[in-house]
KOLGU-499429 format. One line per 5 residues: number of its first residue (from 1); their letters; for each residue y, x, z of C-alpha. Coordinates in Angstrom, 2 decimals, decimal comma, m for minus. Example, Ala and Ser with C-alpha at 12.3 -4.5 7.8 and 13.67 -1.06 7.14 Angstrom:
2
1> as> m4,50:12,30:7,80 | m1,06:13,67:7,14
***
This chain:
377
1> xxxxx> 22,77:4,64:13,26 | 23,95:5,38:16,86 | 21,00:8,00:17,84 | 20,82:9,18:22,02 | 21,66:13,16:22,99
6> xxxxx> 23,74:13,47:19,44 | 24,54:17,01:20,32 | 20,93:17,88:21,00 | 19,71:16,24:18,05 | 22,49:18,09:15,41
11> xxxxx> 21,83:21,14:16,93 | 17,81:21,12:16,62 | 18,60:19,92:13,09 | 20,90:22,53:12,27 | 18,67:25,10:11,51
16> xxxxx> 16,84:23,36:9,37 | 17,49:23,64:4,62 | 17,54:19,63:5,04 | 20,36:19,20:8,11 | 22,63:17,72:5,64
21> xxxxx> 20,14:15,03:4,28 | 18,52:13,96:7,72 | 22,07:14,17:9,23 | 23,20:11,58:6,79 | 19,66:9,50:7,39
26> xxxxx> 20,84:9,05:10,67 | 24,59:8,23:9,72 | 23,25:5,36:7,68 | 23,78:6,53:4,29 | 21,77:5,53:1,42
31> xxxxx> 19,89:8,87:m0,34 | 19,50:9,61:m3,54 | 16,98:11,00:m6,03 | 18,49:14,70:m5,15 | 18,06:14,35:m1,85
36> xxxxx> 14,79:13,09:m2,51 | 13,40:15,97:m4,06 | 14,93:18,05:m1,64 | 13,22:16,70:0,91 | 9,81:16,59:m1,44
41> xxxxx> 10,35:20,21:m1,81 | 11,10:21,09:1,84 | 8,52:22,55:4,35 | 10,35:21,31:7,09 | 8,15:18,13:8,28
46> xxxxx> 8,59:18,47:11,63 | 12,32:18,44:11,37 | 11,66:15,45:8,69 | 9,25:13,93:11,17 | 11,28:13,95:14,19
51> xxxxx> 14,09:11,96:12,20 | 11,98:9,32:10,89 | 10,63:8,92:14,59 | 14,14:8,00:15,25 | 14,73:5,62:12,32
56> xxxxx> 11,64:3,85:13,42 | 12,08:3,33:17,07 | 15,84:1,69:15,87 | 13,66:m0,29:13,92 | 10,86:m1,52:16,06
61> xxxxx> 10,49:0,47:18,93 | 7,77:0,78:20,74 | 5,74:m1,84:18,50 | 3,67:m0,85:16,18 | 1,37:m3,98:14,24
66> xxxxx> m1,43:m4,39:12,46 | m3,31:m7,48:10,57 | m6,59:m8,85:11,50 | m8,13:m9,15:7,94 | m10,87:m8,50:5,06
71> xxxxx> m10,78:m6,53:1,65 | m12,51:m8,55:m0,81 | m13,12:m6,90:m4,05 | m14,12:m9,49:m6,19 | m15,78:m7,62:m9,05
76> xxxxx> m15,83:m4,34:m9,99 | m16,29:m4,81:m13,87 | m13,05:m3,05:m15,57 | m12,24:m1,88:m18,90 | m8,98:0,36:m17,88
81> xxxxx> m11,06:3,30:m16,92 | m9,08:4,93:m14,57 | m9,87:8,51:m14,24 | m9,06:8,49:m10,50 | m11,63:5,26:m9,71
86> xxxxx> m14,82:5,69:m8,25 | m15,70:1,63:m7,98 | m14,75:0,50:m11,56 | m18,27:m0,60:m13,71 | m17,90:m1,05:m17,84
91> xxxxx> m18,43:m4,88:m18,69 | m22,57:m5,15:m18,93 | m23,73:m2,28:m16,51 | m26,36:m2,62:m14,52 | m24,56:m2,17:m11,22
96> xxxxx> m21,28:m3,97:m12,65 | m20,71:m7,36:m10,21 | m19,12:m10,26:m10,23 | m18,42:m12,66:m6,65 | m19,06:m16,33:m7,49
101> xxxxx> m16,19:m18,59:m5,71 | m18,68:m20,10:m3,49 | m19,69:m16,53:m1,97 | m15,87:m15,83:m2,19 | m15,55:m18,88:0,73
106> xxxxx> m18,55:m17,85:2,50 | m17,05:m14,31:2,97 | m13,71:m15,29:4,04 | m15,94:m18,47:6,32 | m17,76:m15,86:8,09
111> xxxxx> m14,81:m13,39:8,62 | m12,52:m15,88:10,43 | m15,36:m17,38:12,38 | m16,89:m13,91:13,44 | m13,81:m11,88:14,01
116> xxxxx> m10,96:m13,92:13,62 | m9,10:m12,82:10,23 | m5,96:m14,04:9,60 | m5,41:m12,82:5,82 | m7,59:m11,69:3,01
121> xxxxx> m6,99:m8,80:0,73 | m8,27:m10,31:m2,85 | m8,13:m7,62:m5,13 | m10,90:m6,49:m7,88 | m11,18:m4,76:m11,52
126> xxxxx> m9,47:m5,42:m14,64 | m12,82:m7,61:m15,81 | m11,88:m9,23:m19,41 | m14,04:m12,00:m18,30 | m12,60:m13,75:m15,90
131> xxxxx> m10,09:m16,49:m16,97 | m6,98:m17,71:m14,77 | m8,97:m20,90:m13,47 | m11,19:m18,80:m11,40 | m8,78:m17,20:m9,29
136> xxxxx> m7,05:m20,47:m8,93 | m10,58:m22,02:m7,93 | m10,93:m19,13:m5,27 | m7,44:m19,57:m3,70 | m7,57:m23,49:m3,48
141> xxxxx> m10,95:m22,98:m2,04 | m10,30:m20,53:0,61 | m7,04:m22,49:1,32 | m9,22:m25,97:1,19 | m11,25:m24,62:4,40
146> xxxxx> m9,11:m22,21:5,81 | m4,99:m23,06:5,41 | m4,40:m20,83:7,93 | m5,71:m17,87:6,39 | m3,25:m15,90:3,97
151> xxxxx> m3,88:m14,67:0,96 | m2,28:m11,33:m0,09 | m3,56:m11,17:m3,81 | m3,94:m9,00:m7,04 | m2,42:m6,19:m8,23
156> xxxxx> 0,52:m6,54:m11,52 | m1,75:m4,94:m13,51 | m4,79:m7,41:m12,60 | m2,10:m9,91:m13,38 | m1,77:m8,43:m16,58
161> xxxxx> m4,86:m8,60:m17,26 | m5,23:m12,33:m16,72 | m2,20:m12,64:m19,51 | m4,03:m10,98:m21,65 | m7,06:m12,95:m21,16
166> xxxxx> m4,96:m15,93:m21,20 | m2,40:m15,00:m24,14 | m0,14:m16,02:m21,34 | 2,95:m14,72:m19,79 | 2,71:m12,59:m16,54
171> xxxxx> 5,09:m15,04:m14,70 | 3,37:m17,81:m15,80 | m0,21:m16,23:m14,57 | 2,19:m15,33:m10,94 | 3,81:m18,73:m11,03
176> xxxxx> 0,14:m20,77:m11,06 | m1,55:m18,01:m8,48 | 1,56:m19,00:m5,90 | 0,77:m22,76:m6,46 | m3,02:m21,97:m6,21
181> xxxxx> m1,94:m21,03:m2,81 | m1,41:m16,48:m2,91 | 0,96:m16,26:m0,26 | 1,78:m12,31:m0,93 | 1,25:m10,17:m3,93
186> xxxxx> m0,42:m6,86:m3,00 | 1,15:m4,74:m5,27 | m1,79:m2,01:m6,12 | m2,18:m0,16:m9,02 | 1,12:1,92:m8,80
191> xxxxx> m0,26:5,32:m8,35 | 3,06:6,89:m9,63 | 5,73:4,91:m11,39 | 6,30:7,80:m14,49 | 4,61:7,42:m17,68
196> xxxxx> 3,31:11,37:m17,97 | 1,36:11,30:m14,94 | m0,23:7,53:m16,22 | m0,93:9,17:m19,64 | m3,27:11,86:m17,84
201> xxxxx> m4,90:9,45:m14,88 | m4,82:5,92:m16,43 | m4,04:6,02:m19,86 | m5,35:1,87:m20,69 | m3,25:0,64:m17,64
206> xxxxx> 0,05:m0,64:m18,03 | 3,01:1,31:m17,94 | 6,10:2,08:m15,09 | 8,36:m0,72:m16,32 | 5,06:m3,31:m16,79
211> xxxxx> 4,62:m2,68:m13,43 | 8,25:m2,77:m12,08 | 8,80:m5,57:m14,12 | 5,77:m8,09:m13,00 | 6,89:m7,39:m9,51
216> xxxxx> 10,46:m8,32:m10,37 | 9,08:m11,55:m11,43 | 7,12:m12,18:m8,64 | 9,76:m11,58:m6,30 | 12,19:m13,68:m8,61
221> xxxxx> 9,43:m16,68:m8,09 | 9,79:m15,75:m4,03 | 6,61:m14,29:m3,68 | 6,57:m11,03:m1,10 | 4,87:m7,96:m2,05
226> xxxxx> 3,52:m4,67:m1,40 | 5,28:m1,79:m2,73 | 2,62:1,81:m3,20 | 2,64:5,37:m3,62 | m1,05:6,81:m4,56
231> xxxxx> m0,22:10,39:m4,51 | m1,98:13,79:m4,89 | m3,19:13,57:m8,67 | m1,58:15,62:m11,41 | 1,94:14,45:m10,52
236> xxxxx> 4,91:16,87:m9,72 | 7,30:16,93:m6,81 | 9,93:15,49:m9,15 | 7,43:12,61:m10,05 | 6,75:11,29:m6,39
241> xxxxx> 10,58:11,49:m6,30 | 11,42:8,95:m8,95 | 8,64:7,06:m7,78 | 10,29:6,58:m4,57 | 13,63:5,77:m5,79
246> xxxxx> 12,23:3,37:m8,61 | 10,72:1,15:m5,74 | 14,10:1,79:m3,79 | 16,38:0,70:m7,04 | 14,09:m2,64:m7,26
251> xxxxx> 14,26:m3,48:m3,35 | 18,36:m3,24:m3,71 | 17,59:m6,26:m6,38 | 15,04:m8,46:m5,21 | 14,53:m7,93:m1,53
256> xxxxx> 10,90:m7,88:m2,01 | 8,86:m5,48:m1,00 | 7,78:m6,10:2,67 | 6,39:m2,39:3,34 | 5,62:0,83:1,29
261> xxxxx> 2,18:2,23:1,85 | 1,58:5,37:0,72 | m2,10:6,97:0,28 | m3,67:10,21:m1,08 | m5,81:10,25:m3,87
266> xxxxx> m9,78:10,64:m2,93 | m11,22:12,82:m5,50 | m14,87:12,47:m4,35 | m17,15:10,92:m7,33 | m14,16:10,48:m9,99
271> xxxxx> m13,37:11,79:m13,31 | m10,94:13,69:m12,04 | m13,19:15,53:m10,12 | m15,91:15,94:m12,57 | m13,21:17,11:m15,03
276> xxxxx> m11,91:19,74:m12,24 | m8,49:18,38:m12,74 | m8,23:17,19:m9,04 | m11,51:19,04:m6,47 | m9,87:18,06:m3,09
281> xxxxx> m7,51:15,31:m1,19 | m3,58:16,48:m0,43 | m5,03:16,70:2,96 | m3,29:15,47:6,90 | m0,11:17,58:6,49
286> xxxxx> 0,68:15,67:2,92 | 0,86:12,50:4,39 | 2,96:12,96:7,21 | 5,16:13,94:5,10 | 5,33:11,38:2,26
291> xxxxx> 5,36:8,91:5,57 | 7,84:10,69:7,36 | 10,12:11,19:4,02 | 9,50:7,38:3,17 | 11,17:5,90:6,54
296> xxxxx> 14,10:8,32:5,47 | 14,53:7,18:1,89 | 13,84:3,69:2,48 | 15,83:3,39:5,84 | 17,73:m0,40:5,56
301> xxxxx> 15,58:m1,28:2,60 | 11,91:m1,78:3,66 | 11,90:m1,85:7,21 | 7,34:m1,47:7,40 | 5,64:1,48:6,45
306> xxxxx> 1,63:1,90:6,45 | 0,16:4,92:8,50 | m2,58:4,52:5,66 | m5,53:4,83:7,93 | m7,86:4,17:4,92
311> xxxxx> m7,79:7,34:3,16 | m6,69:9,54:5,68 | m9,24:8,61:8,62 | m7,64:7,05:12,54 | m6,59:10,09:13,89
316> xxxxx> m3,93:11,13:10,72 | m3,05:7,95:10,83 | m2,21:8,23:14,48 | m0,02:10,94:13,87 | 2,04:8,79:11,11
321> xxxxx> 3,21:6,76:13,81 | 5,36:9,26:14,93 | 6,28:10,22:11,76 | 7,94:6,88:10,91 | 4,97:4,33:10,58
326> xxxxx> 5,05:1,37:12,43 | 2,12:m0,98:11,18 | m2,01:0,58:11,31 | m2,51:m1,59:8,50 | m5,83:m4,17:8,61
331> xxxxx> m9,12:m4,46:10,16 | m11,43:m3,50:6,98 | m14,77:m5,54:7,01 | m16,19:m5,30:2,98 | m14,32:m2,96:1,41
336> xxxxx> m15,56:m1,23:m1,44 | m13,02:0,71:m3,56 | m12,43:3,81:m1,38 | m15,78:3,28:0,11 | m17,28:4,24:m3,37
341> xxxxx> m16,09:8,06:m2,98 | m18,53:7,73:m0,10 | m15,25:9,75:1,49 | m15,64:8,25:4,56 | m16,66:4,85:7,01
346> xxxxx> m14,43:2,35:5,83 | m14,86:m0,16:8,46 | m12,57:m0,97:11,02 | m12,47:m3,62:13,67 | m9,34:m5,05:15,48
351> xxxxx> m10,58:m3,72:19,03 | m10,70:m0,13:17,63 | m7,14:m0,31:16,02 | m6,00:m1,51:19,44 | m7,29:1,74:21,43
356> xxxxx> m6,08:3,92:18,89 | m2,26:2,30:19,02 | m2,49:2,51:22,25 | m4,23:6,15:22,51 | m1,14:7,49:20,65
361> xxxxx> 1,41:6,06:23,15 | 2,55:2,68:21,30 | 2,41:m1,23:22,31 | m0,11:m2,93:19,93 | 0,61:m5,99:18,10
366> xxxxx> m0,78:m8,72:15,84 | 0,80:m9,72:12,73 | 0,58:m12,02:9,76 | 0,93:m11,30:6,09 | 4,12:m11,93:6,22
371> xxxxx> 5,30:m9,01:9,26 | 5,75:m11,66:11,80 | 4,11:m10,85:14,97 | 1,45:m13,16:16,53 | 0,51:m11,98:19,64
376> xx> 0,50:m8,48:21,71 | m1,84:m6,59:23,10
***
């Protein structure tokens, strides 16, 4: 990457323990897991920051997007228990839920005719319940009355889940939710691609390679996806590293993943937090640097990156944008997954998003599911 005032830039960088990896960021190079942790285990997040500024604006800059769209959690009823999950309900609880496919329509009816969505986040428990046919129902519906709205779908371990339910194969389940009409796959239920941390945070979800390898068959059947970080649990600095480079290693072969969005674990109301394991978030300083070491790692592989506004409120995720984020992420009208910690609001509307690109210095613009830009602001 040609980058303006080179002499200026080396010498600010110069004094920092990381000149050698961020010089090399900016030469182009491809990092490794080393250089990973180094960075991981480095302090220096402005230096980090003011790179992955730089990265950005080569990429997109002074644009930075967002999508007009809903979060609908279509039932909350889940038998993998995760220790980190405030929203999940055991199968026959009182307060356990359930969306019928004609409420499913109504929602996503309302949305576009009230505020204009363009996509809806479908995403939900691991409910033993529910066979394939109702998804497919959903997404035909929604498509039926809405084409134009896109569906960004599921999780691979809700698609495992379906598999099980249907003694099917995970690309079959992925191959009949594309024709159903899912235009994206979300890509949730990462938290952190090694098996130790999984053991300790969600020990009945499916392991690193389940995951790695449903999303290698989704992108195999050309279906874009989501690649995610939840950090901030038990995991190590080592452990967010091979996370990182896992999703890197898989974007070299497929091509994929569309954006990384990294967020920080919410402790409020979880197991984790009853258990004392986890009693407070990673905090502002946390994410700008998983965001800013993300556009540095990922530089010529996944071109978006999420200021994660969700879990770390509008004004953090103002800051990300100069720490290498370049999409806000969605309008939120519904959700209820983060919303259970009772952390924080969790709705959003498109005119807010818009002040608060703009606020922070950037041009605001619309996009689709799949990154292309509709229309400025």
């Amino acid at each position: 990457m040609q980058y303006d005032n080179n002499k200026l830039v080396s010498d600010f960088l110069s004094k920092s323990d990381i000149s050698d990896i961020l010089d090399s960021a900016l030469a182009g190079h491809r990092l490794g897991l080393k250089e990973c942790i180094r960075l991981i285990k480095s302090d220096d997040v402005n230096s980090m920051g003011f790179v992955a500024n730089l990265l950005r604006r080569s990429l997109c800059g002074d644009t930075i997007t967002f999508i007009n769209n809903i979060i609908l959690n279509y039932t909350n009823v889940c038998i993998t228990y995760c220790k980190f999950c405030a929203f999940y309900r055991p199968p026959g609880h009182e307060e356990s839920y359930t969306v019928p496919i004609e409420e499913i329509v109504k929602r996503v009816a309302t949305s576009r005719e009230l505020f204009g969505i363009t996509q809806v986040l479908i995403q939900g428990g691991h409910n033993p319940n529910l066979k394939l046919e109702y998804y497919e129902d959903a997404f035909r519906a929604i498509k039926q009355k809405y084409p134009e709205v896109g569906i960004n779908g599921l999780s691979p371990s809700e698609v495992d889940m379906i598999a099980k339910v249907e003694r099917s194969s995970t690309k079959e389940v992925l191959a009949r939710l594309k024709d159903a009409g899912m235009d994206t796959f979300a890509g949730g239920g990462a938290e952190i691609l090694e098996d130790s941390v999984k053991e300790q945070i969600s020990p009945f979800k499916i392991k690193s390679h389940e995951w790695l390898r449903i999303m290698e068959e989704a992108h195999h059947l050309g279906l874009k996806s989501v690649a995610t970080m939840m950090y901030g649990t038990v995991e190590t600095e080592e452990d967010r590293a091979r996370h990182i480079i896992k999703i890197a290693q898989l974007q070299e072969k497929t091509g994929g993943f569309m954006v990384f969005i990294p967020w920080s674990f919410e402790p409020n109301k979880t197991q984790m937090q009853s258990e004392g394991k986890i009693r407070y978030a990673s905090g502002g300083l946390s994410l700008l640097k998983m965001i800013a070491i993300a556009r540095i790692m990922y530089y010529g592989l996944i071109d978006h990156l999420q200021s994660s506004w969700l879990t770390n409120g509008i004004g953090m995720a103002q800051l990300a944008l100069n720490y290498g984020a370049d999409d806000f992420g969605g309008t939120l009208i519904g959700e209820e997954v983060v919303s259970a910690t009772g952390s924080r609001s969790t709705e959003l509307t498109s005119d807010k998003i818009i002040v608060a690109i703009k606020r922070a210095g950037f041009r605001a613009a619309e996009r689709d599911n799949f990154y292309k830009l509709i229309k400025y602001y």
